[in-house]
C-alpha positions as CSV (number, residue, x, y, z in Angstrom):
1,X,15.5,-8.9,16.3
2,X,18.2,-9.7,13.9
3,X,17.2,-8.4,10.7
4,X,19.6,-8.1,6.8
5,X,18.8,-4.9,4.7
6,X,20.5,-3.9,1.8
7,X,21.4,-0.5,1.3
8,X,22.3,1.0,-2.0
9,X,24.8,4.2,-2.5
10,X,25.8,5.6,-5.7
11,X,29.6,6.1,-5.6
12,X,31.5,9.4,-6.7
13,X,34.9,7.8,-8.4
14,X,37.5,9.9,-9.6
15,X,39.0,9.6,-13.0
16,X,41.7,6.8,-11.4
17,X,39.4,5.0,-9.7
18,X,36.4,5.1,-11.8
19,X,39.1,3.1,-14.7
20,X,39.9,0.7,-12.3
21,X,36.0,0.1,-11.7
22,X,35.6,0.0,-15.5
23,X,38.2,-2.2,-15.8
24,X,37.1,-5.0,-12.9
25,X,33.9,-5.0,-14.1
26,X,34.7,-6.4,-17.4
27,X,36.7,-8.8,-15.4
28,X,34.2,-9.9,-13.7
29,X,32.2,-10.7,-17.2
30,X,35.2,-12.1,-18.6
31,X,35.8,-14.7,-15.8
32,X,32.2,-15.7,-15.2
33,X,32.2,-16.1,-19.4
34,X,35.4,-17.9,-18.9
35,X,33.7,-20.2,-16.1
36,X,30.9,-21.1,-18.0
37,X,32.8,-22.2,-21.1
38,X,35.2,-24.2,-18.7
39,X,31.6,-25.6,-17.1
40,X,30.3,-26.9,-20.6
41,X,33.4,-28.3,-21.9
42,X,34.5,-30.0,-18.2
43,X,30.7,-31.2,-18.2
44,X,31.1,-32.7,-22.0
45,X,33.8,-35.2,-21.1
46,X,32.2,-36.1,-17.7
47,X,29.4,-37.0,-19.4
48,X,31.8,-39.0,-22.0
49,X,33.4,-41.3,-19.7
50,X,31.0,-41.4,-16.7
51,X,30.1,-44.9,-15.7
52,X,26.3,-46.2,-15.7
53,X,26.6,-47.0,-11.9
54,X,27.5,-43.2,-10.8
55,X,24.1,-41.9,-12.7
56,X,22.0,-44.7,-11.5
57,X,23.2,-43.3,-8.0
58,X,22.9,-39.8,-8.7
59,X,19.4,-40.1,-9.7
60,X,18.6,-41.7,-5.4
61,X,17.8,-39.1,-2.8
62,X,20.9,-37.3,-1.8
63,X,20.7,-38.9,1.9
64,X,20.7,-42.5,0.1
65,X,23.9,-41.8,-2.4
66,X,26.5,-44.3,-1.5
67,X,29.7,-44.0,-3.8
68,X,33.1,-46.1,-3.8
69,X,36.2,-44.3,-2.9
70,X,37.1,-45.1,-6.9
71,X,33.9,-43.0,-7.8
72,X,34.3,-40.2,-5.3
73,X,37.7,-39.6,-6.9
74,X,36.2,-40.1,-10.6
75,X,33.4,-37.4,-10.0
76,X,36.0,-35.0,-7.9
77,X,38.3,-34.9,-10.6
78,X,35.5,-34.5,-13.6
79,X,32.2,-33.3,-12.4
80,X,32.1,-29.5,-12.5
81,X,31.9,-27.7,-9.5
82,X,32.8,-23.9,-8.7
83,X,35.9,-25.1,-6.7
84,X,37.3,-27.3,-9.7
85,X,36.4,-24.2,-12.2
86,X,38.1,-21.5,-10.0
87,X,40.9,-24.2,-9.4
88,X,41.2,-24.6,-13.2
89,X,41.0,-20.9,-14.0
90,X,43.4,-19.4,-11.4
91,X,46.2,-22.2,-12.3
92,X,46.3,-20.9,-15.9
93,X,45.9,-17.0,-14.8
94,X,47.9,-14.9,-17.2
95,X,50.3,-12.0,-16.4
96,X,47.5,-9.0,-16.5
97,X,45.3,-10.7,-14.1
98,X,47.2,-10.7,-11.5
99,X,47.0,-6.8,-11.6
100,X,43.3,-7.5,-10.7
101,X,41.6,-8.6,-7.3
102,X,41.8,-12.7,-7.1
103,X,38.4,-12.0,-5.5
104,X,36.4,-11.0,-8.3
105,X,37.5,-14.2,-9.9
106,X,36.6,-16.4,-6.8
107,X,33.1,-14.6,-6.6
108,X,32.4,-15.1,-10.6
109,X,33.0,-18.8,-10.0
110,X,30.8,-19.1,-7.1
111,X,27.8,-16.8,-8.3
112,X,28.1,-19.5,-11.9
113,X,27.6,-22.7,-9.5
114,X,24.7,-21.3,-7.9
115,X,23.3,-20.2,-11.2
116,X,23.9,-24.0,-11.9
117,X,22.4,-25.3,-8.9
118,X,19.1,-23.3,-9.2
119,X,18.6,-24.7,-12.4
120,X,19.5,-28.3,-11.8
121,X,16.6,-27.9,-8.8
122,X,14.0,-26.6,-11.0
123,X,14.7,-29.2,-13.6
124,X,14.5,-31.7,-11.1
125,X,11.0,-30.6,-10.0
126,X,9.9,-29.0,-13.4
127,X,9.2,-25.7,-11.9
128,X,7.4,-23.6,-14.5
129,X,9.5,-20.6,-15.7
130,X,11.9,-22.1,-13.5
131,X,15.5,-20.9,-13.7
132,X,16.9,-21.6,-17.2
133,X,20.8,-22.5,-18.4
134,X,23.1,-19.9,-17.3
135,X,24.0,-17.8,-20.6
136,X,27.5,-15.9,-21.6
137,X,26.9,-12.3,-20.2
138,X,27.6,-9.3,-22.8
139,X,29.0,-6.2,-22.8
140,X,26.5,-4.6,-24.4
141,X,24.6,-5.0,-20.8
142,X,23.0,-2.3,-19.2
143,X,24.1,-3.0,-15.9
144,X,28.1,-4.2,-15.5
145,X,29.2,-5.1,-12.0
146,X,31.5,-7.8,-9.8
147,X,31.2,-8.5,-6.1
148,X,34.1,-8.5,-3.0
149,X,33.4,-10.5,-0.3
150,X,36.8,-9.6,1.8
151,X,39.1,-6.3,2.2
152,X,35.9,-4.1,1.4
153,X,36.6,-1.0,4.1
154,X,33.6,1.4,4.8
155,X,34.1,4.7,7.3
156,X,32.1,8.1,7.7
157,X,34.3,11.4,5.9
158,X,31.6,14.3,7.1
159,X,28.2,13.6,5.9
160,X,29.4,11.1,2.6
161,X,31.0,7.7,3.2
162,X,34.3,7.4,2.1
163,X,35.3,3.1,0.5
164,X,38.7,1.9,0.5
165,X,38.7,-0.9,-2.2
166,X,41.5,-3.8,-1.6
167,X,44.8,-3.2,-3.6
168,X,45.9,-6.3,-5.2
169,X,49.8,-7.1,-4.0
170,X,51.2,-6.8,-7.9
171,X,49.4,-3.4,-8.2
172,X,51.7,-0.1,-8.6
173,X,49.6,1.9,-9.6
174,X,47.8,5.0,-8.0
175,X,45.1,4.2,-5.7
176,X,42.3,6.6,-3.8
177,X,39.6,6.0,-1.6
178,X,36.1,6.7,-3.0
179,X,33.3,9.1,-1.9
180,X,30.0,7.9,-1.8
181,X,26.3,9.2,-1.2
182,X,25.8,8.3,2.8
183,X,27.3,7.9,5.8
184,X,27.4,3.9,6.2
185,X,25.7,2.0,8.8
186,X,27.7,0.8,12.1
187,X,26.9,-2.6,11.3
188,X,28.6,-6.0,10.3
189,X,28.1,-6.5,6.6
190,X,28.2,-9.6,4.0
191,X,29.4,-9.7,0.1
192,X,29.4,-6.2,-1.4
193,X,28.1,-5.6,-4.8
194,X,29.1,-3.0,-7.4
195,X,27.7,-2.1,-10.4
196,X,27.8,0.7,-13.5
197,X,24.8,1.2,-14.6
198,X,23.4,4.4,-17.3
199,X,27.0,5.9,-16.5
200,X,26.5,5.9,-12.8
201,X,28.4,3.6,-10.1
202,X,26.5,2.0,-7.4
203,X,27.5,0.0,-4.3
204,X,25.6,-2.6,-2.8
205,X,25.7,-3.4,1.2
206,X,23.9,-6.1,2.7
207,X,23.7,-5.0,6.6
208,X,23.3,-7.6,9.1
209,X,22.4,-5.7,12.1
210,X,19.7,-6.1,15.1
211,X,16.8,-3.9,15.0
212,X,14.2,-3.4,17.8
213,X,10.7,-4.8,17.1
214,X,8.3,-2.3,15.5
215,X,5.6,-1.4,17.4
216,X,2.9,-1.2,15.4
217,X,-0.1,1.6,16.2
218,X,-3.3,-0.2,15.8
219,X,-5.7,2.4,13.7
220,X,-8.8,-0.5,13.7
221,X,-8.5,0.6,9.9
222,X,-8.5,-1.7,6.9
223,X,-8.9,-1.6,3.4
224,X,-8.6,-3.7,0.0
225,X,-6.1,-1.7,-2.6
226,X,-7.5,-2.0,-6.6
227,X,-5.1,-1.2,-8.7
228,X,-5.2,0.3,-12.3
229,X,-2.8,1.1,-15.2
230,X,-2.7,5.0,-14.3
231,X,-4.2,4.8,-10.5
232,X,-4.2,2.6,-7.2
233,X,-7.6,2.9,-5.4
234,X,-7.8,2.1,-1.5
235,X,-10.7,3.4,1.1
236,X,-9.2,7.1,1.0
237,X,-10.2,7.5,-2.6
238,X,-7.5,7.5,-6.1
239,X,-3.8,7.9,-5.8
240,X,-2.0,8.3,-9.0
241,X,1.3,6.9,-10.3
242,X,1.2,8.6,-13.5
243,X,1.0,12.0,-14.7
244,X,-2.3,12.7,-13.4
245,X,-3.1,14.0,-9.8
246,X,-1.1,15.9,-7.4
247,X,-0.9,12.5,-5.0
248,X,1.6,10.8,-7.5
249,X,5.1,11.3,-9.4
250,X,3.3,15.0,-10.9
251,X,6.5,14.9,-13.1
252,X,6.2,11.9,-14.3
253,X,4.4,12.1,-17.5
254,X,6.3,14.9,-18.6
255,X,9.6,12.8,-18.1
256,X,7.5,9.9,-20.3
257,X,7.3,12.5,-23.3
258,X,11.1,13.2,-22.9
259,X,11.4,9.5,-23.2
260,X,9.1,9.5,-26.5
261,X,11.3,12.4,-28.2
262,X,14.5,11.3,-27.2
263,X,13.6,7.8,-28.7
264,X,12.7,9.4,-31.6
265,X,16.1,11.6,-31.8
266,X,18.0,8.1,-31.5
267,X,15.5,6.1,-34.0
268,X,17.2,9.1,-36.9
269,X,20.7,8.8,-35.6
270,X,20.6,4.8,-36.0
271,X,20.2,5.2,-39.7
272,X,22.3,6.5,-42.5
273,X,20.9,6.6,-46.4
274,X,17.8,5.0,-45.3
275,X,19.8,2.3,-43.8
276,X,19.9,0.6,-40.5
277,X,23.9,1.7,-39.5
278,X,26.5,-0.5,-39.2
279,X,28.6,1.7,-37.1
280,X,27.4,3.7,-34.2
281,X,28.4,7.0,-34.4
282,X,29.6,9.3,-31.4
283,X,26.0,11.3,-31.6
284,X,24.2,8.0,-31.4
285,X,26.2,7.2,-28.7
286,X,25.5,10.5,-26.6
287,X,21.7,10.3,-27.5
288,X,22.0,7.0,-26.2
289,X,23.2,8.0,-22.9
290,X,21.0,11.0,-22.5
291,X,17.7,8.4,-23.1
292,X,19.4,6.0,-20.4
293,X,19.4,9.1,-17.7
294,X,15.7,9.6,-18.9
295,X,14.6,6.0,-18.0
296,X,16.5,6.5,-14.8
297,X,15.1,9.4,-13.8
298,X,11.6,8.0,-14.3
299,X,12.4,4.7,-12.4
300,X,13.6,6.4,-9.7
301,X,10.9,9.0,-9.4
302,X,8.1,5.6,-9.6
303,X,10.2,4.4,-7.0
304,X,10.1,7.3,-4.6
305,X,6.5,7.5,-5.4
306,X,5.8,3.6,-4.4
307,X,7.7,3.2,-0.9
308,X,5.6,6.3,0.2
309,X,2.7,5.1,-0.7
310,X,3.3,1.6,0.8
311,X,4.9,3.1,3.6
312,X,1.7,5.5,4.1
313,X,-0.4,1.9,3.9
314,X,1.2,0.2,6.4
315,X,1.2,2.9,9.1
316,X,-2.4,3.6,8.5
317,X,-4.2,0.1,7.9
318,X,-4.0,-2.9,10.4
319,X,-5.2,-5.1,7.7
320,X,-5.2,-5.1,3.7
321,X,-5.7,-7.0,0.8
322,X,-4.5,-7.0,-2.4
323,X,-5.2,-9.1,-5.6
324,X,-3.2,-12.0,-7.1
325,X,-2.7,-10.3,-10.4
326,X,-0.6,-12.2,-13.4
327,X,1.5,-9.9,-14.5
328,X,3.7,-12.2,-16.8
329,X,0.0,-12.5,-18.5
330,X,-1.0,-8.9,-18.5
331,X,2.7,-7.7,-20.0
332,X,2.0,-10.2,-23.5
333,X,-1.1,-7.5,-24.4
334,X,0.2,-5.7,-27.1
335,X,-2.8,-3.2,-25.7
336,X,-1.8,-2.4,-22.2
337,X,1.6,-3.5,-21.8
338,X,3.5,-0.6,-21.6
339,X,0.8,1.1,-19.4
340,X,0.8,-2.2,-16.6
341,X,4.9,-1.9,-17.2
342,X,4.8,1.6,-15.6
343,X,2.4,1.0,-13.5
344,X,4.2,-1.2,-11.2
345,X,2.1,-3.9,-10.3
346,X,4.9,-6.5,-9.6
347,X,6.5,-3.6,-7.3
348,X,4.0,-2.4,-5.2
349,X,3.6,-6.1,-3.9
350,X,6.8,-7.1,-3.2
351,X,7.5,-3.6,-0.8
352,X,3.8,-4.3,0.7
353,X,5.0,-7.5,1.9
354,X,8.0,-7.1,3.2
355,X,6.6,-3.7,4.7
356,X,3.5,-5.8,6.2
357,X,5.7,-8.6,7.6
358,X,8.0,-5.8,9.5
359,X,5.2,-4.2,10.7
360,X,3.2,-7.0,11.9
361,X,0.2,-6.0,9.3
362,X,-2.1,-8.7,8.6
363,X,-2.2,-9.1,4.3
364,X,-4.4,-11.1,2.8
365,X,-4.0,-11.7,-1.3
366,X,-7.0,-12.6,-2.9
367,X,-7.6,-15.2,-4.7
368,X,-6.5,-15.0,-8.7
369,X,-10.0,-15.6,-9.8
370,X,-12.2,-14.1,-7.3
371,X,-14.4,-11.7,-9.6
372,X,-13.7,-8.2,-7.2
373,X,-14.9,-6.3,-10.5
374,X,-18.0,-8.8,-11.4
375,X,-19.1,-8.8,-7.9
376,X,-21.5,-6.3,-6.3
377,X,-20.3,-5.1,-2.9
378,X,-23.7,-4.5,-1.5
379,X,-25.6,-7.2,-2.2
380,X,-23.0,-9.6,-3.5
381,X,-24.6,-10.2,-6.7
382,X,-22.4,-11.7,-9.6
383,X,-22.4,-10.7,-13.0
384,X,-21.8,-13.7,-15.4
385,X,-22.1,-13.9,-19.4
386,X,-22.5,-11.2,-21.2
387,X,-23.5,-9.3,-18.2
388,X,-19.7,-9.1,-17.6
389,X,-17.7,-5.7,-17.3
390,X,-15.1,-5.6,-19.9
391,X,-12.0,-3.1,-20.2
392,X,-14.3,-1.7,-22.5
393,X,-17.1,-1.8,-20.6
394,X,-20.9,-3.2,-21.4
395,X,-22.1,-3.7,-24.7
396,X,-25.7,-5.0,-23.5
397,X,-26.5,-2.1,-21.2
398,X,-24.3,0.6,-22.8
399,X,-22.0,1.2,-19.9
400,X,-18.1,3.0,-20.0
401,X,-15.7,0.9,-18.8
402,X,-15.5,2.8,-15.2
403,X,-19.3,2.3,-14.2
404,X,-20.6,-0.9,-11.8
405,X,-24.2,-0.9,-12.4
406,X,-25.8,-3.7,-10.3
407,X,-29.6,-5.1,-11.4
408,X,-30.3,-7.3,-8.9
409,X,-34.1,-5.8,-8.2
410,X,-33.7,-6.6,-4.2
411,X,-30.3,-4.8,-4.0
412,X,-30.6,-1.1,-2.6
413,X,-28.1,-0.6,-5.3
414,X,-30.3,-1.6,-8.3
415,X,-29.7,0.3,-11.5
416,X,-27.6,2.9,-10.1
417,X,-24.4,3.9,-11.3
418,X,-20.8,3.5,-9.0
419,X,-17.3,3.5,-9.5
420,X,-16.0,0.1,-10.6
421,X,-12.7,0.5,-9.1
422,X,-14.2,1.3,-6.3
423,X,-16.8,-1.4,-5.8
424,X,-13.6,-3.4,-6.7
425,X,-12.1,-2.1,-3.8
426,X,-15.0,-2.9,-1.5
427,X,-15.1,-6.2,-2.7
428,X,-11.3,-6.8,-1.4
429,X,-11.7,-5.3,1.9
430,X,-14.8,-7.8,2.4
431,X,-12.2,-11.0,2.4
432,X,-10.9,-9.7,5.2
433,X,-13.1,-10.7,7.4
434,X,-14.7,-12.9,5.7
435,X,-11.9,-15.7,4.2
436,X,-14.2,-18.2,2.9
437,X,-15.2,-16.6,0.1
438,X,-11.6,-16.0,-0.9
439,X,-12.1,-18.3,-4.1
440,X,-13.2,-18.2,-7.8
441,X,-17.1,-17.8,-7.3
């Protein structure tokens, strides 16, 4: 089975090599800033002296567009396209670029008309939240990066990689080849990514390689997965993601206070008389850094924390489902935004699928508005009104927000006390089997 996986290394530059990253990133943002400027001003006159007859035929299906040989030549010379931007931009290259990889350039250009494309589709069909205008990139970014499709050289050097960059022909300069984390994969590989991000340098490899199918164990096991601001609940009980527990990043709430002081440290250091700073000093700019390590150290330790868990689902479950949760929605509450943030809602889906699709585990996603925390799992009973759970809980009957008390008289439940996320979770693992009911009720 043919299969592309990306692999990410973090690069160990020395002093030469790490300037000459440095300096083709902010290449990079210069030509795709460059590009875009030359895309709204070429775009400007096209629209200026473009005919009536070319939009009426631009607006037909693209199978039924039928243009003169007079138009074709109008709309190659004056519509913008990445060719006619790169074409444009490399004809009036200046002395100092040409010290610089005619790649990164080509790339730029290419990554701006796809950026272009995406958004002239979701405009055409008025996708919601669709892709917007492509916007000048700063330098102020977090993350600075280019990409090399060609003359990218990977080999083994003991148990590191070592990457041989490719040295543009007008370079004299001094040139090494660059350590990084991992010995690379003996596979064919696409366009190669690199990127500076909190200080660090990280490569990119997209690996096209053929795997053998995986043979999944079948365990008869399934389960629905609940999922909470500080804990994830499946049929073996809590796992925690926070601070809490020994199942979860332990660590990880210790970290968060770091985070809290340190943002504190930097809050002092932007001021001066009372005043919001003009200048950033050089201690600002070290707290800064130090609070950057901090949020990466926390990232990655969710990260590790997530892939086992999902990892751990998928080899024990032959079926699971998981809710449809908005979590555009739940990240506007000024109450429990930071908490759903951290909690990596968005994350833990996107790894279960592709984990589950590998795998050849069946995953069901619930319905957006199927009530999993209304519902009783026993009897099937629906609270409604102001019989409805809240984060809060029940104001009516005087329950916490972590109690499912069902009174339904004929369910064997009836007016006892269990834990809501896991009658939640019971709830879930019922669609399973039973997809009919996977609706709002």
């Amino acid at each position: 089975m043919a299969i592309k996986r990306t692999h990410v290394y973090r690069l160990y530059p020395d002093a030469t090599m790490a300037h000459v990253l440095d300096q083709w990133c902010d290449y990079r943002r210069y030509c795709y800033n460059k590009a875009l400027e030359l895309w709204n001003t070429t775009y400007s006159e096209y629209r200026m002296l473009v005919s009536p007859e070319i939009l009426a035929e631009f607006k037909k299906p693209k199978e039924e567009q039928q243009f003169t040989e007079e138009q074709k030549l109008f709309i190659s010379r004056y519509y913008p396209t990445a060719a006619l931007i790169q074409k444009k931009l490399t004809a009036s290259k200046q002395s100092w670029e040409r010290q610089i990889s005619s790649r990164i350039l080509q790339q730029a250009c290419a990554d701006l008309g796809k950026s272009f494309k995406k958004f002239a589709k979701d405009k055409a069909l008025k996708v919601k939240n669709g892709a917007g205008h492509p916007v000048f990139q700063s330098k102020k970014a977090k993350r600075q990066g280019f990409k090399l499709n060609q003359g990218v050289a990977l080999a083994k050097e003991g148990n590191h990689g070592k990457l041989t960059l490719p040295v543009p022909a007008p370079y004299k300069g001094e040139w090494h080849s660059i350590r990084f984390s991992e010995v690379p994969k003996n596979a064919k590989f696409g366009t190669v990514s690199f990127y500076r991000e909190h200080g660090h340098y990280y490569m990119a490899v997209p690996y096209k390689y053929e795997m053998p199918p995986y043979i999944h164990k079948h365990t008869g096991k399934k389960t629905g997965i609940d999922v909470n601001v500080s804990h994830f609940n499946d049929a073996e009980g809590e796992h925690y993601f926070l601070h809490k527990g020994n199942n979860g990043a332990a660590n990880l709430g210790r970290v968060y206070e770091n985070i809290k002081h340190q943002q504190r440290i930097l809050a002092r250091k932007l001021e001066e008389n009372g005043q919001i700073a003009g200048k950033r000093s050089k201690s600002y700019q070290k707290a800064r850094t130090k609070l950057q390590k901090l949020y990466e150290r926390a990232h990655r330790m969710q990260d590790d924390a997530m892939h086992k868990y999902t990892t751990h689902l998928v080899r024990e479950y032959d079926a699971i489902c998981i809710e449809d949760l908005d979590v555009k929605g739940m990240l506007m509450s000024h109450v429990a935004s930071k908490g759903v943030h951290r909690a990596l809602f968005g994350r833990f889906r996107s790894y279960l699928e592709y984990k589950c699709k590998s795998a050849g585990v069946k995953l069901v996603i619930a319905n957006r508005f199927y009530p999993s925390t209304q519902r009783c799992a026993v009897c099937g009973n629906i609270k409604k009104n102001d019989e409805k759970i809240t984060l809060s809980g029940n104001k009516k009957h005087g329950t916490k927000h972590n109690e499912y008390v069902c009174y339904n008289k004929k369910c064997p439940n009836y007016n006892k006390v269990v834990d809501r996320d896991m009658n939640a979770m019971m709830n879930l693992t019922f669609l399973i089997d039973h997809p009919r009911y996977n609706k709002a009720l």
